[in-house]
GULO-426370 format. One record per atom (N, C-alpha, C): x, y, z negated; residue in one letter. Coordinates in steps of 0.1 Angstrom, whole numbers, padded with zeros to 4 digits, always signed. Atoms other than C-alpha are relative to their C-alpha. Layout:
N
XYZA;...
END
This chain:
305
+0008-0012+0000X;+0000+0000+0000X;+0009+0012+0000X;-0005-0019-0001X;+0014+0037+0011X;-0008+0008-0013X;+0002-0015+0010X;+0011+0065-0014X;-0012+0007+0008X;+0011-0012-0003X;-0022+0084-0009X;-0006+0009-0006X;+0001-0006-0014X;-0026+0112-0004X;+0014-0002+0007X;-0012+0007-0004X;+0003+0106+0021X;+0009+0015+0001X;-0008-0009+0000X;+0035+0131+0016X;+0018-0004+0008X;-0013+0005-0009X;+0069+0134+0036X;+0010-0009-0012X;-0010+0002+0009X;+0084+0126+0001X;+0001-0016-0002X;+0006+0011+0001X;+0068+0094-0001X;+0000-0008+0009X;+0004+0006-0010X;+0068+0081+0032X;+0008-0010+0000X;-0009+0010+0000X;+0083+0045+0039X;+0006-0011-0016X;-0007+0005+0014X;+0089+0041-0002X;-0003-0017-0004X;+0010+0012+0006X;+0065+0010-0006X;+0011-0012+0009X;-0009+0013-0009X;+0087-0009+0022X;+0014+0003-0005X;-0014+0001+0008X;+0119+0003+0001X;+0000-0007-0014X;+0001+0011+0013X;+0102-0010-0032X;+0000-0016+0003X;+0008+0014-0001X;+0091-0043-0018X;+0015-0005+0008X;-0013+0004-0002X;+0133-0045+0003X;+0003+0002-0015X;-0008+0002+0014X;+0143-0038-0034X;-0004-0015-0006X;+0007+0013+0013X;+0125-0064-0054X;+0004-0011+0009X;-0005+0014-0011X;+0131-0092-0023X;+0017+0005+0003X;-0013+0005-0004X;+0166-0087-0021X;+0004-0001-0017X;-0005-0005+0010X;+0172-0081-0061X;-0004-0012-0009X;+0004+0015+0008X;+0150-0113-0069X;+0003-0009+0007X;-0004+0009-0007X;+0163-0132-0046X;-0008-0009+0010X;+0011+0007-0003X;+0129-0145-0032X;+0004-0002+0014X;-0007+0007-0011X;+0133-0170-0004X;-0016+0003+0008X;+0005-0006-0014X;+0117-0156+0032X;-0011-0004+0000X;+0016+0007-0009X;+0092-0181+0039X;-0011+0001-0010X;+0011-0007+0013X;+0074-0176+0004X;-0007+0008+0002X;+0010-0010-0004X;+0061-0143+0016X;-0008-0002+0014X;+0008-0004-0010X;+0040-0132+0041X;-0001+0016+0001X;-0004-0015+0000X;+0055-0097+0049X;-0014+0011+0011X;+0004-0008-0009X;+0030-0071+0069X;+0002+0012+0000X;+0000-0012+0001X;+0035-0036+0076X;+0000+0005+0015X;+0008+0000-0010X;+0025-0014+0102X;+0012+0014+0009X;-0002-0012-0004X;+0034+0015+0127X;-0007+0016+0002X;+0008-0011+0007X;+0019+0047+0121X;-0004+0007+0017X;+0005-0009-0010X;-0003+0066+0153X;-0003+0010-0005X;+0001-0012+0000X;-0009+0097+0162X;-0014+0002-0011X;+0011-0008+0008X;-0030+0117+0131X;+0001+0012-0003X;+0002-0015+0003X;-0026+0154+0134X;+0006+0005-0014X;+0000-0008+0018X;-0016+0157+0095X;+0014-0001-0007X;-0012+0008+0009X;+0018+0136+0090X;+0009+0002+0013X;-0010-0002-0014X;+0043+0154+0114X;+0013-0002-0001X;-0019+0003+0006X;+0075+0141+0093X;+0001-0012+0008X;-0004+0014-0011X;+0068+0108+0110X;+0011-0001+0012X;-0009+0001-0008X;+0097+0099+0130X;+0007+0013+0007X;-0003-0007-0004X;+0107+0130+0128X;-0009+0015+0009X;+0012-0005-0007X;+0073+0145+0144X;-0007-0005+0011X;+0014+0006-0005X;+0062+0126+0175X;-0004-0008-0006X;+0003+0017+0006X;+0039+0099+0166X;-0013-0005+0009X;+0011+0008-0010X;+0024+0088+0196X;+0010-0015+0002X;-0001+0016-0002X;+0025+0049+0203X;+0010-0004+0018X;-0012-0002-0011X;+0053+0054+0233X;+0008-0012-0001X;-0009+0012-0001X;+0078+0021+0237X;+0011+0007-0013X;-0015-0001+0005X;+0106+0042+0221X;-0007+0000-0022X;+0007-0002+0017X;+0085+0053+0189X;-0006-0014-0005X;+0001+0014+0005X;+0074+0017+0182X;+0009-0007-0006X;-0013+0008+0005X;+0110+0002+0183X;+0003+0011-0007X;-0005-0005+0011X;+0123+0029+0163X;-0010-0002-0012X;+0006+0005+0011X;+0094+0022+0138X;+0005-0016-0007X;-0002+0013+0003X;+0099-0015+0138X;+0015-0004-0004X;-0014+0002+0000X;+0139-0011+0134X;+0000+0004-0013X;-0001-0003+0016X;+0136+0010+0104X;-0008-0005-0011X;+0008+0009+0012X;+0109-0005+0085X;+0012-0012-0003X;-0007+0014+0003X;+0136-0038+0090X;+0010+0003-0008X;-0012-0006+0007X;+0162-0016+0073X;-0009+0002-0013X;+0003-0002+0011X;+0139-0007+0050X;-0009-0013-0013X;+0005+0011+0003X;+0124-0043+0039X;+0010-0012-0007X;-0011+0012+0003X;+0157-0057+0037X;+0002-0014+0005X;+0003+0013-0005X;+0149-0086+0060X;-0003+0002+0015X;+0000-0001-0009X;+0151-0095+0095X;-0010-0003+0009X;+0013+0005-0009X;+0116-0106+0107X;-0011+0006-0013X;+0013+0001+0002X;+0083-0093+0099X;-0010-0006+0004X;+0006+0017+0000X;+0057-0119+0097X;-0013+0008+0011X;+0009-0011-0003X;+0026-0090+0108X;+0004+0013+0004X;-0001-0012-0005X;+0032-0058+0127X;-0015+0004+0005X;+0007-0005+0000X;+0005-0036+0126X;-0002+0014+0009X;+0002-0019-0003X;-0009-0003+0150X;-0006+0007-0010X;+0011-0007+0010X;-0025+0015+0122X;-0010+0008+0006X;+0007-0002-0011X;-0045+0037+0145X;+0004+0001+0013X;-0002-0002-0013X;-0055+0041+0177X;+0008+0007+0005X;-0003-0011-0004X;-0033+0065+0200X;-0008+0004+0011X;+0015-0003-0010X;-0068+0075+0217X;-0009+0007-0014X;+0007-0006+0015X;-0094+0091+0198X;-0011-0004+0000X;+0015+0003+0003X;-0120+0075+0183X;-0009+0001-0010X;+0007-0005+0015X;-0147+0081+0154X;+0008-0006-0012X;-0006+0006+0016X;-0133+0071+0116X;-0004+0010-0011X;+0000-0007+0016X;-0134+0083+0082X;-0012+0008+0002X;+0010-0009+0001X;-0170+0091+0084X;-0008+0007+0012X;+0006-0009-0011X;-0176+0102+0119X;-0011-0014+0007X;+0008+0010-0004X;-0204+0078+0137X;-0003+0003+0014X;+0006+0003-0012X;-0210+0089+0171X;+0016+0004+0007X;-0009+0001-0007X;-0185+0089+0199X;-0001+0015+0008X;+0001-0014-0005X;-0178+0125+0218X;+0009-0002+0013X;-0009+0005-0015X;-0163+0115+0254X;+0010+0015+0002X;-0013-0014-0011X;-0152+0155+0255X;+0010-0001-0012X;-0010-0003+0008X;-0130+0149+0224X;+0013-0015+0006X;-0010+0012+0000X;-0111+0119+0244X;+0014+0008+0006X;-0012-0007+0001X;-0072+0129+0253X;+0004-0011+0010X;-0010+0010-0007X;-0044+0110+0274X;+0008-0004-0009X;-0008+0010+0009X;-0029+0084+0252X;+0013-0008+0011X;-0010+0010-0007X;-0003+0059+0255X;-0005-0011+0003X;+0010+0010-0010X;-0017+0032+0279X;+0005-0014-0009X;-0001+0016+0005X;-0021-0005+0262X;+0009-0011+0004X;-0011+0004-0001X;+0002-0017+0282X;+0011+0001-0004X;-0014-0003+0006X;+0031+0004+0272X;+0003-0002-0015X;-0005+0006+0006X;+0026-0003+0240X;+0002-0015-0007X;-0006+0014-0001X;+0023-0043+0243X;+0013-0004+0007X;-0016+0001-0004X;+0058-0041+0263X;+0004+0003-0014X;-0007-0005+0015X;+0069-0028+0227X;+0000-0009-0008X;+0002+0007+0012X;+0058-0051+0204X;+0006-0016+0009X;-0002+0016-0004X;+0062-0081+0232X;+0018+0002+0000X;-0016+0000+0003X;+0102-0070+0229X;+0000-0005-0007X;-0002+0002+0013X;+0097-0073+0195X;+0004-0007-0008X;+0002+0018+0000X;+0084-0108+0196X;+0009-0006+0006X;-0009+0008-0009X;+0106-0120+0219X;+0018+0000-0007X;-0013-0001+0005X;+0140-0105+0201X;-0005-0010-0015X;-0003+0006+0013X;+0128-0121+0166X;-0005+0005-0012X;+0002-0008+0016X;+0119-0090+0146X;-0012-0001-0007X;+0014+0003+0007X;+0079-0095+0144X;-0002-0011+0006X;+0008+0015-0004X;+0058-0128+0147X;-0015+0002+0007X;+0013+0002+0000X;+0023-0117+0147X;-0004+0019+0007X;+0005-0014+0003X;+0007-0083+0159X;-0018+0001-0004X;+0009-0006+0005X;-0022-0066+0140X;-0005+0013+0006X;+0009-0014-0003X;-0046-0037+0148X;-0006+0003-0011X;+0002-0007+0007X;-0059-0015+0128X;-0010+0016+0003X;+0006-0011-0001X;-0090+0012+0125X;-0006+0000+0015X;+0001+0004-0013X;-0101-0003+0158X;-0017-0001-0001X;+0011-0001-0008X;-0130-0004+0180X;-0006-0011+0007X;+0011+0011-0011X;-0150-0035+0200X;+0010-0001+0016X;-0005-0003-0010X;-0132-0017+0227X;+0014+0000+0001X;-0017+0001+0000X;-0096-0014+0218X;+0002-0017-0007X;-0003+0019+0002X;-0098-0052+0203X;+0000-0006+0015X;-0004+0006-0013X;-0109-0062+0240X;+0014+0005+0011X;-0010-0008-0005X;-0086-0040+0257X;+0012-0007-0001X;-0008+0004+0008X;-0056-0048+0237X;-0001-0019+0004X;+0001+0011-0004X;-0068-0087+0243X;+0000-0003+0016X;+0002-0003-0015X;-0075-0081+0278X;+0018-0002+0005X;-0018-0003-0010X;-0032-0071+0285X;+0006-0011-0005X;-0010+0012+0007X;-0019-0098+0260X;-0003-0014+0007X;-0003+0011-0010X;-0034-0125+0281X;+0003+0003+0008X;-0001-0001-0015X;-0025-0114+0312X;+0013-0003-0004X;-0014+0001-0004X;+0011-0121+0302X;+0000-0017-0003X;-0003+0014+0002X;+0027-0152+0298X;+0008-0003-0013X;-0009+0002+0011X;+0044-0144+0268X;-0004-0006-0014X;+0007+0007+0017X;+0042-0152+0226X;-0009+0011-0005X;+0006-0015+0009X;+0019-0120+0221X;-0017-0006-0008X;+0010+0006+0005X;-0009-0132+0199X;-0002+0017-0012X;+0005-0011+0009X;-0027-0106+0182X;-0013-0009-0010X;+0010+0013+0016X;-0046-0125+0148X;-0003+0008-0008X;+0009-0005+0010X;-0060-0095+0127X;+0001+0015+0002X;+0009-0014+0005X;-0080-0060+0124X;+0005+0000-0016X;+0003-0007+0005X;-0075-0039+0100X;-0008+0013-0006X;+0011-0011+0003X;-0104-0020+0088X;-0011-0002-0014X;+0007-0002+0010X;-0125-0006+0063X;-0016-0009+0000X;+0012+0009+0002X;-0156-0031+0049X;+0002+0001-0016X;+0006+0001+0014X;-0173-0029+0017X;-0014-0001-0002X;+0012+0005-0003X;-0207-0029+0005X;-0007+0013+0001X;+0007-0015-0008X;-0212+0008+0015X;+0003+0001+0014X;-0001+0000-0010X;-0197+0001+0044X;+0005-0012+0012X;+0004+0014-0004X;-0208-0028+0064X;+0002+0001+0016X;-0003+0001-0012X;-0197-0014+0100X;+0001-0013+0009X;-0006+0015-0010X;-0178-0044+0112X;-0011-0011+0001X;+0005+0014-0008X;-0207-0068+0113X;-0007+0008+0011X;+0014-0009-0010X;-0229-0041+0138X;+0008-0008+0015X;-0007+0005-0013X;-0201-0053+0167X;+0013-0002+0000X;-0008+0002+0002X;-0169-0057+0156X;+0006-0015-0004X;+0001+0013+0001X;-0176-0091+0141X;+0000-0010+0013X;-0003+0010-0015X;-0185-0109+0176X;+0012+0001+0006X;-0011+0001-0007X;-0155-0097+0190X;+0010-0008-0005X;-0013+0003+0012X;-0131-0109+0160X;-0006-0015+0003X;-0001+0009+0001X;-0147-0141+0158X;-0001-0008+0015X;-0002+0006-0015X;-0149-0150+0198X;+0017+0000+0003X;-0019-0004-0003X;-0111-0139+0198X;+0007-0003-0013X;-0006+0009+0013X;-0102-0156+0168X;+0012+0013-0008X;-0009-0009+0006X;-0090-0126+0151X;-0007+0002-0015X;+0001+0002+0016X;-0091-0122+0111X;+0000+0015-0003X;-0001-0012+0010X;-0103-0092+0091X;+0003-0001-0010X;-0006-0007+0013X;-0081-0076+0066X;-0006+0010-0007X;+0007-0011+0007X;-0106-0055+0046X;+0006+0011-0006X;-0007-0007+0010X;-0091-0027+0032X;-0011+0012-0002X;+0008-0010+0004X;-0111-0001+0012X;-0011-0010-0007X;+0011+0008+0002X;-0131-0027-0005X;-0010+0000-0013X;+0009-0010+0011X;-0143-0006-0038X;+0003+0012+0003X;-0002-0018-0005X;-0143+0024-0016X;+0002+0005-0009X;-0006-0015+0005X;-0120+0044-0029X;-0004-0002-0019X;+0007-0003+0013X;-0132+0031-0064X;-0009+0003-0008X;+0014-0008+0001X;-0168+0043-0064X;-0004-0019+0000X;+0008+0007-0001X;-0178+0008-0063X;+0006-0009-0016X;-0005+0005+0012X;-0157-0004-0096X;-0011+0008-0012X;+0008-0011+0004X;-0181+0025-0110X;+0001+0008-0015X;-0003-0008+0011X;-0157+0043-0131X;-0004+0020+0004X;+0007-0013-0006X;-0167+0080-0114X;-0016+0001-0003X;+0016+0000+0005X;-0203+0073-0129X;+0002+0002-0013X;-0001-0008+0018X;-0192+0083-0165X;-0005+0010+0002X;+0004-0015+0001X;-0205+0112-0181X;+0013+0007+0005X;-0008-0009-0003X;-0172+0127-0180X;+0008-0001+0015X;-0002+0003-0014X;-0168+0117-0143X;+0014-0011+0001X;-0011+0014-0002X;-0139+0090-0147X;+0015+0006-0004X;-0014-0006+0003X;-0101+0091-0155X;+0005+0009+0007X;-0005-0012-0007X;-0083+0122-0147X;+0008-0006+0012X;-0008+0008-0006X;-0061+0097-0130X;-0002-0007+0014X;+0006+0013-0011X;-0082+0078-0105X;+0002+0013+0012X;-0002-0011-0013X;-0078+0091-0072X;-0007+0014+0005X;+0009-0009+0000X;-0106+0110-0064X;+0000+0012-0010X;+0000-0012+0011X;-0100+0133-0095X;+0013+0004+0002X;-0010-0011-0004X;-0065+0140-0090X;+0006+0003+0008X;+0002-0007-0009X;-0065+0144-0057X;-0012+0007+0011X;+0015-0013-0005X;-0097+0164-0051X;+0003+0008+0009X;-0005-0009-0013X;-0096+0183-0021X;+0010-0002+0009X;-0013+0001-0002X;-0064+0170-0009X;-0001-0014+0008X;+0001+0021-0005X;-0076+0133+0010X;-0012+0003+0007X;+0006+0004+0000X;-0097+0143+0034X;-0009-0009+0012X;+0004+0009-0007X;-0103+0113+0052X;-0006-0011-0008X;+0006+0006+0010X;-0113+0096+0024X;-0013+0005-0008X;+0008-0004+0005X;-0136+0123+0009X;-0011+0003+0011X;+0012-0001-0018X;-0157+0126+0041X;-0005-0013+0003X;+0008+0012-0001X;-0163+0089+0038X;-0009-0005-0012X;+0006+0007+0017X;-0173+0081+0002X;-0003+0016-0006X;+0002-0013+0011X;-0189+0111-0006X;-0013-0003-0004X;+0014+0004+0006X;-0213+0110-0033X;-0010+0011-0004X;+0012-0015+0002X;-0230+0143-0027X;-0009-0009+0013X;+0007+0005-0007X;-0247+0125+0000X;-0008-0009-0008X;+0016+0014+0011X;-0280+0106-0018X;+0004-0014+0007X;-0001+0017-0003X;-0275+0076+0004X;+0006-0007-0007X;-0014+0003+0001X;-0242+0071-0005X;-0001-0004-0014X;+0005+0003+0012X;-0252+0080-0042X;-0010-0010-0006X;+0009+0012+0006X;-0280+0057-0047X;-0001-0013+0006X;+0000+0013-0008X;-0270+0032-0026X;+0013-0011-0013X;-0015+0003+0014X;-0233+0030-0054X;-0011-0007-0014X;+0008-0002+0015X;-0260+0033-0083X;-0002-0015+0003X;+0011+0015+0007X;-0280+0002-0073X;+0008-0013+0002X;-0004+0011+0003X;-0250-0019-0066X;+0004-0002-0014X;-0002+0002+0016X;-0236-0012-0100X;-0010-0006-0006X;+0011+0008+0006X;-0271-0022-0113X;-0004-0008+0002X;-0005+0020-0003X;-0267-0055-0097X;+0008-0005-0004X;-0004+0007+0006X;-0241-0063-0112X;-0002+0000-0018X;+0003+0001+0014X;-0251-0051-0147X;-0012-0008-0002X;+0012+0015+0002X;-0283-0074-0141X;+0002-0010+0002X;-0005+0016+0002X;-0262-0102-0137X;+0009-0004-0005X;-0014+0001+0014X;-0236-0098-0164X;+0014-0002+0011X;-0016+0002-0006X;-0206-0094-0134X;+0005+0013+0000X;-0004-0009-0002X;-0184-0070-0134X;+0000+0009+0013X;+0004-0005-0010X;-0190-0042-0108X;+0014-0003+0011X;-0015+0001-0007X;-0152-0048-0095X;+0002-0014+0007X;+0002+0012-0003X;-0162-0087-0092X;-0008-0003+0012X;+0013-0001-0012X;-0193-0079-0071X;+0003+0002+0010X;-0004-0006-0016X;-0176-0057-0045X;+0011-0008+0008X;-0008+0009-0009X;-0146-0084-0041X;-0003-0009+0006X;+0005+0014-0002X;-0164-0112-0044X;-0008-0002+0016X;+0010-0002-0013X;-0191-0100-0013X;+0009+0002+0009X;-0010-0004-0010X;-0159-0089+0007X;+0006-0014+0004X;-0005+0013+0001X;-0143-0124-0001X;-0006-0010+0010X;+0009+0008-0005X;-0171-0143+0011X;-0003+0001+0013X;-0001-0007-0017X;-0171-0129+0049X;+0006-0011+0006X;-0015+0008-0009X;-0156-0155+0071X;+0004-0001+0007X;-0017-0003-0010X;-0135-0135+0088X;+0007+0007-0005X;-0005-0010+0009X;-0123-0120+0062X;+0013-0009-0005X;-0008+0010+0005X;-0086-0136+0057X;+0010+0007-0014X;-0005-0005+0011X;-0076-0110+0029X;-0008+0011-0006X;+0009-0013-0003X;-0087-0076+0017X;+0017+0007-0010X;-0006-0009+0002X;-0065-0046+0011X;+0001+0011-0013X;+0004-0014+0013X;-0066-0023-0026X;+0014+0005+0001X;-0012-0008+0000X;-0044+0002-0039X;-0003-0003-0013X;+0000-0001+0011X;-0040-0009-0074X;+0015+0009-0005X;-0014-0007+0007X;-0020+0016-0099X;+0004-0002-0014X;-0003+0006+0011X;-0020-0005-0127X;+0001-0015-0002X;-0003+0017-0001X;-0014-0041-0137X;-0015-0004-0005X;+0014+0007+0006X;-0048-0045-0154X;-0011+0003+0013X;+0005+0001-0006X;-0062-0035-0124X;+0001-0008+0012X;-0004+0012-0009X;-0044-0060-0098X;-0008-0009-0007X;+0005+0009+0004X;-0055-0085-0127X;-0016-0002+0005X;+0013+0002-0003X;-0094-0075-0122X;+0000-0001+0013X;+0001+0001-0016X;-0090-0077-0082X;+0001-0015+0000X;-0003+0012+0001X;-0071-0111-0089X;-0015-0012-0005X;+0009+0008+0008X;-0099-0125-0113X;-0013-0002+0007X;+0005-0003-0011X;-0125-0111-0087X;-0004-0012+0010X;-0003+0014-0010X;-0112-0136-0060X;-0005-0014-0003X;+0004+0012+0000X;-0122-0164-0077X;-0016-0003-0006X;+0012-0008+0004X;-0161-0151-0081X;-0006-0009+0008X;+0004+0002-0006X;-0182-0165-0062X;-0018+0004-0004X;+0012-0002+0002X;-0217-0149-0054X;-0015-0006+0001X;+0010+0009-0002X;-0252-0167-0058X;-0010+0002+0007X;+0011-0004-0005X;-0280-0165-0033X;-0008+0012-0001X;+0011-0010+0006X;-0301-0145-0053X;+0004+0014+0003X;-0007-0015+0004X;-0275-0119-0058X;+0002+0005+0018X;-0006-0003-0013X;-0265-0120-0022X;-0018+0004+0003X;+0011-0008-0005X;-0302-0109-0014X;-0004+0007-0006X;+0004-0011+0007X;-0307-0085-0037X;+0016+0011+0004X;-0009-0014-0007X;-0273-0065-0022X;-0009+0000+0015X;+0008+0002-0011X;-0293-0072+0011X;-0008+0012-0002X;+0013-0013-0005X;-0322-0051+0005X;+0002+0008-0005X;-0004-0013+0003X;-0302-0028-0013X;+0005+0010+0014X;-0008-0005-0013X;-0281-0023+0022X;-0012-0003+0010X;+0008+0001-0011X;-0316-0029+0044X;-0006+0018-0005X;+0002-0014+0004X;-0327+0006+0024X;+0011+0014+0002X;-0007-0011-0001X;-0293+0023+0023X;+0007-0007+0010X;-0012+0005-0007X;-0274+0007+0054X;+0014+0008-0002X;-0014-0005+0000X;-0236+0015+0053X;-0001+0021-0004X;+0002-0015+0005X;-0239+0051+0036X;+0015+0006+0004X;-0011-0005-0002X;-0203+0056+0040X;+0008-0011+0016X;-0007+0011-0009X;-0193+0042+0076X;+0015+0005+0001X;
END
């Protein structure tokens, strides 16, 4: 997990902590399952490689070179696009605007990138990320046409139980193309653990309070000035307090249970809170409950897409 909100200071640290600890504990290669990603063009983070951060051949390999430097290891197992270099809705936007589209870097050029990649040794697997129906096909579309090892095996994107996008059309594609969702955001932002429902609005600590105003691709999705959003959070909480589970159990557990769901993504900043994600996982939810989030989400569909 990157530092969020994201700062030049910060950038790359998480793939410095995680080469420190694997070269320092000595942990043998095949044990892990390393992923990390390359960062597209977002308007906001112009330290990236120095400032461009379009998805160009050269900006890839220089991504994929220094992350290796910075991992301490000579193969990544997962290489990731994080987003598109095209423009398409996210963090809250829902309809598409053809006059806000742009000239990107063509799909091709950047599967010549990653199929170097594959081919020299450094990555195994490529991932997408923050994607579309259309850039999964697309993307699927060039990788067959070669003859090479390019296997693309997992999305990255936001799913929770505010935001249930991926099964509207995202799902058929993933599962006809045998590709795996990595959930990330899966107690949006924390709103679904339902510490921001205190009187005194939640720890100064938690994200949303100490960085207010400062995230906002995050606060334009999980906003709880919007009623939907708000009473849609309320009545999962109150599912889980009518069935004695913890609200943090509820939201993993329903993410878990997806079956195409081969992980999911948090940002834990404490050890007791890895533990309740951990504990989570081995949840499993019961009919009943699974239809009673149902007609919570047939009343408030995806409040936060």
């Amino acid at each position: 997990m990157y530092p969020v909100p994201q700062r030049a200071e910060t950038h790359g640290r998480s793939e410095e902590y995680f080469g420190r600890w694997f070269r320092e504990r000595k942990v043998p290669r095949d044990s892990v399952v390393l992923a990390t990603k390359v960062s597209g063009p977002s308007g906001q983070m112009s330290w990236i490689r120095n400032g461009p951060e379009s998805l160009d051949a050269q900006n890839i390999t220089e991504a994929i070179d220094n992350s290796l430097l910075r991992v301490k290891t000579d193969y990544i197992d997962l290489y990731q696009v994080h987003w598109p270099d095209r423009y398409v809705p996210m963090f809250g936007e829902t309809d598409y605007d053809p006059l806000r589209n742009y000239t990107s870097i063509s799909f091709e050029e950047q599967l010549d990138a990653l199929e170097r990649a594959v081919d020299a040794g450094k990555i195994r697997y490529i991932g997408l990320s923050n994607e579309t129906p259309y850039g999964i096909m697309k993307f699927q579309q060039v990788a067959k046409s070669r003859a090479g090892n390019l296997q693309i095996v997992s999305v990255q994107n936001a799913f929770n139980l505010l935001c249930r996008n991926f099964d509207l059309s995202m799902a058929e594609c993933c599962h006809n193309e045998r590709i795996s969702l990595l959930a990330y955001s899966p107690l949006a932002m924390g709103i679904l653990s339902g510490k921001y429902f205190a009187e005194d609005g939640g720890p100064s600590d938690a994200r949303l309070n100490l960085f207010k105003g400062r995230y906002k691709e995050g606060e334009s999705r999980y906003n709880l000035s919007k009623s939907n959003a708000l009473y849609a959070a309320k009545s999962y909480l109150e599912i889980a307090d009518r069935y004695g589970i913890h609200p943090v159990s509820l939201a993993i557990a329903f993410v878990m249970r997806h079956p195409l769901v081969a992980s999911v993504v948090f940002g834990a900043t404490k050890v007791w809170q890895l533990e309740e994600v951990l504990d989570a996982c081995k949840v499993n939810l019961s009919p009943e409950i699974i239809t009673e989030i149902n007609k919570v989400h047939s009343r408030f569909p995806s409040p936060c897409p």
